[in-house]
C-alpha positions as CSV (number, residue, x, y, z in Angstrom):
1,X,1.5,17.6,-4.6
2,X,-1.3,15.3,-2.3
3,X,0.8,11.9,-1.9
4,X,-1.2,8.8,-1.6
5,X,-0.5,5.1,0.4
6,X,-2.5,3.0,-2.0
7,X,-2.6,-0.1,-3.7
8,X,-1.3,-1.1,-7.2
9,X,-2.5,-3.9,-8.9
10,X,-0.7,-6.4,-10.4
11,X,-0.4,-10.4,-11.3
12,X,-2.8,-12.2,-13.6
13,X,-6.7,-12.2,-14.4
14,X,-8.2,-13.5,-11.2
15,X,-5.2,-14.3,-9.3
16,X,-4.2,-10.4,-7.9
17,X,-1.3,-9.7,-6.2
18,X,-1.1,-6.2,-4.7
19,X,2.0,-3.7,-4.2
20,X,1.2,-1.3,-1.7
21,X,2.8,2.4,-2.5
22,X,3.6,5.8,-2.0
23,X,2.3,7.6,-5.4
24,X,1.4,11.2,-6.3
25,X,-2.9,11.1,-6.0
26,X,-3.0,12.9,-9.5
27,X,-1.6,9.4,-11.4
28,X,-3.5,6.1,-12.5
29,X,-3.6,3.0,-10.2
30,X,-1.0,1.2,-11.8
31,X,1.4,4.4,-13.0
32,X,4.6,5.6,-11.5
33,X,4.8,5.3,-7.9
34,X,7.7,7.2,-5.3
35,X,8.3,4.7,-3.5
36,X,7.0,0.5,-2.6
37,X,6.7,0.0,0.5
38,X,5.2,-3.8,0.7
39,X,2.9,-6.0,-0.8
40,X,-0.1,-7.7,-0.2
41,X,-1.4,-11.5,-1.2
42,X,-4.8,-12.3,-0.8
43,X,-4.6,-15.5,-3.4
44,X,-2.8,-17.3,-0.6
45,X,-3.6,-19.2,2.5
46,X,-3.6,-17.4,5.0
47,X,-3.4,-14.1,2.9
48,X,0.5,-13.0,2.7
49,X,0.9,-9.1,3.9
50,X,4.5,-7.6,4.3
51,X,4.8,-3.8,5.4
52,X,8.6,-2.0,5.7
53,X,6.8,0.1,8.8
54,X,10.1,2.1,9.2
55,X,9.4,3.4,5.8
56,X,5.3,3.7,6.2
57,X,5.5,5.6,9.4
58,X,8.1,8.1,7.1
59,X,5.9,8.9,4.8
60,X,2.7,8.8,7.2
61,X,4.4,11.8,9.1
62,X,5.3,13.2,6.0
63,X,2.1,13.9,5.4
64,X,1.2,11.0,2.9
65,X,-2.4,9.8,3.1
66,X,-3.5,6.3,2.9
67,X,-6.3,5.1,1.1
68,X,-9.4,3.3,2.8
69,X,-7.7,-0.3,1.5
70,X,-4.3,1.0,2.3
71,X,-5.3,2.4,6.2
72,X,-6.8,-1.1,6.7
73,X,-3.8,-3.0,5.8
74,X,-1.2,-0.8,7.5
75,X,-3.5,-1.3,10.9
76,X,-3.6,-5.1,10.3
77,X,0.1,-4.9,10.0
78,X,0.5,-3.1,13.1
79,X,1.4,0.6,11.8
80,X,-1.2,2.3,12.8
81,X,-3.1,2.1,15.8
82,X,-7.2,1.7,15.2
């Protein structure tokens, strides 16, 4: 099983808000995840971004790969180094 850090989408038509989380690669954007661990706002000013980094560098050893989006976020949270 290839597990994926990614975004799901959710909130209303043009106002996204974004959950960011641990989901088998094989389901849809917005299917059944493993685990949430944050979210991201980009309607707001600034842009809201909340990351449990106990729980992203668990899965991250783990072997869980993050998305493009995803890698971005967790290194502007402070997660990863670049």
């Amino acid at each position: 099983m290839a597990v994926r850090i990614r975004l799901k989408r959710l909130g209303a038509k043009k106002a996204p808000f974004y959950r960011i989380v641990v989901a088998d690669s094989r389901t849809s954007r917005n299917g059944k995840s493993i685990a949430e661990i944050g979210y991201f706002n980009p309607t707001t000013e600034p842009e809201e971004l909340k990351v449990n980094a106990e729980e992203a560098k668990k899965w991250l050893a783990n072997g869980a790969q993050p998305s493009d989006t995803a890698k971005a976020l967790l290194k502007k949270a402070g997660v990863i180094e670049a």
